[in-house]
C-alpha positions, 0 to 999 in steps of 0.5 A, spaced: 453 963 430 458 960 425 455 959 418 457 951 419 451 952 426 446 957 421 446 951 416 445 945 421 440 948 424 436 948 417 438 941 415 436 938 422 429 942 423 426 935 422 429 933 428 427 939 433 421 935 435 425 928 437 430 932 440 425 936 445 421 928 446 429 925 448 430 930 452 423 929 456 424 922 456 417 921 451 421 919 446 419 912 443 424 906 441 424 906 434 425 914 432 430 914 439 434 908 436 436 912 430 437 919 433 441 916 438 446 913 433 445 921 429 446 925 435 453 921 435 456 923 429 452 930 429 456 936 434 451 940 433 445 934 435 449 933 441 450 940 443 443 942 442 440 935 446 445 938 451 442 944 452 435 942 451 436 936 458 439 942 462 433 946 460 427 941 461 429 941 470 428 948 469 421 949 465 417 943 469 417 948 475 414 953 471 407 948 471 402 951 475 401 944 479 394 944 478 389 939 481 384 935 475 377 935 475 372 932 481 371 925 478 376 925 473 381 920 476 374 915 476 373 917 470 379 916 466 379 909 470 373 906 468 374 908 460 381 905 461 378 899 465 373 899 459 378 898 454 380 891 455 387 893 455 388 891 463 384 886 467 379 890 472 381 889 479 378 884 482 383 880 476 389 875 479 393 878 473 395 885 477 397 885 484 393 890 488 397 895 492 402 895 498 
């Protein structure tokens, strides 16, 4: 590892966690936006987005496929349904399923 690498590596620390985000897909527009203008002028970012995308295929196979909890789709449907944020199904506003 060159001394330029060991140094980017210090400076962009911060990054990491954006870095593993974008390369998942969970990252959010805003913080996205700017990385996205940083990764274009920093190789290293670039390079360590590279390597972290050809990776993430990789472990997601390694995820045991495990199935939830008896109740626990129900569950999490009610308390969605409960919050308000989405009408209930009997609503005109959501289109039932095909």
């Amino acid at each position: 590892m060159t001394r330029s690498r060991k140094t980017s590596l210090v400076v962009h620390e911060h990054l990491k966690t954006e870095l593993i985000e974008l390369a998942i897909g969970g990252l959010r527009r805003p913080p996205r936006d700017a990385l996205w203008r940083h990764i274009a002028s920093c190789a290293d970012c670039a390079a360590d987005l590279d390597r972290l995308e050809r990776l993430v295929p990789s472990l997601l196979l390694t995820v045991p496929d495990i199935e939830p909890p008896v109740g626990f789709e129900e569950r999490l449907l009610e308390r969605v349904r409960a919050s308000g944020l989405v009408p209930n199904r009997g609503s005109s506003a959501v289109a039932e399923p095909r």
